[in-house]
C-alpha positions in Angstrom: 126.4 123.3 99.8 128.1 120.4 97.8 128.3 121.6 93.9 127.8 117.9 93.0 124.5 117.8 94.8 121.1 118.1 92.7 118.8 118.9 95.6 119.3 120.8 98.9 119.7 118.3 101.5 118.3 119.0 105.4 119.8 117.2 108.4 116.6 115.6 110.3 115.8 112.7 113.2 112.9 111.3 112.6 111.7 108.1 113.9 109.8 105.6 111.2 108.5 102.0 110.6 109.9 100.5 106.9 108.5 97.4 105.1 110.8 96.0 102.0 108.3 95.0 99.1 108.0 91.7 98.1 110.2 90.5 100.9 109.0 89.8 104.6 110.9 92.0 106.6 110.3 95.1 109.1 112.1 97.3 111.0 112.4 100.5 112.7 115.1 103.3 111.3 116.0 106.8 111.9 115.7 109.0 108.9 118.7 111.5 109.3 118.6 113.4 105.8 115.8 114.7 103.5 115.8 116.2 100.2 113.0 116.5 97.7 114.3 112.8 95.8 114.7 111.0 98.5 116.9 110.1 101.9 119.4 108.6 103.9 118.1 106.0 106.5 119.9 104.7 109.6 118.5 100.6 110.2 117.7 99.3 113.0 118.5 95.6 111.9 122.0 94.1 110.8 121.4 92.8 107.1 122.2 93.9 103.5 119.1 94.9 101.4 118.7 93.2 98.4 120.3 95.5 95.0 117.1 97.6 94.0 114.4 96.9 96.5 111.8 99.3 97.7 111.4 100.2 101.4 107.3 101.1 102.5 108.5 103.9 104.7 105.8 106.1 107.5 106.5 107.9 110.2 106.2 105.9 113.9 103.0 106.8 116.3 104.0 109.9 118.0 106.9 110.5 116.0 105.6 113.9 115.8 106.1 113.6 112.4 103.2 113.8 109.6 103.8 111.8 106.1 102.0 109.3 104.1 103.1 106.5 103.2 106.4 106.8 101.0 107.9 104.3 98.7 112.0 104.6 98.7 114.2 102.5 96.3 117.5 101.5 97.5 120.7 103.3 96.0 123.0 102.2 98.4 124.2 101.3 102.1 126.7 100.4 104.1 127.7 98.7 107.3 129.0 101.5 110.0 130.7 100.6 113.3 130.9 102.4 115.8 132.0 102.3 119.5 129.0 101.1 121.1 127.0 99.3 118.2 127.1 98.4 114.5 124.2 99.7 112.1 123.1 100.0 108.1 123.0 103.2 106.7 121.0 103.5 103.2 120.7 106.1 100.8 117.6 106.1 98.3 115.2 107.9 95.8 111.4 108.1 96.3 109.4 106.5 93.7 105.8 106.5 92.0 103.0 103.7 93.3 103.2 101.0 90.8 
């Protein structure tokens, strides 16, 4: 385990639908780490997310995944290239409902 790391962090591929608040955009993403503050998201969609906005994240039908509805604000992301396609990666925290 990383000693800089506050929470355990598990490696997962799960399939989900994210909304950005206050902004009209969808998408479909990968979630490919989970800890108990948040996760690491793989995009779907070329595009930089705004500094600070909050991602309306649920599992897809027949994921095989079960999860309300959670709110993630965005920490950071990057562009990644790679040898067939480009794609975002984001990192973020969970948050409380307004």
């Amino acid at each position: 385990m990383f000693e800089g790391r506050r929470n355990v962090r598990i490696k997962d591929n799960i399939r989900v639908r994210w909304q950005m608040e206050k902004h009209f955009m969808t998408g479909e993403g990968t979630i490919v780490e989970l800890s108990a503050h948040g996760l690491q998201l793989v995009l779907d969609k070329i595009f930089e997310p705004p500094q600070g906005c909050v991602f309306l994240i649920e599992p897809l039908i027949g994921a095989g995944e079960s999860f309300g509805p959670k709110r993630l604000k965005i920490v950071w992301f990057k562009k990644v290239t790679g040898k067939k396609k480009e794609f975002i990666k984001c990192g973020g925290e969970f948050v409380q409902e307004p």
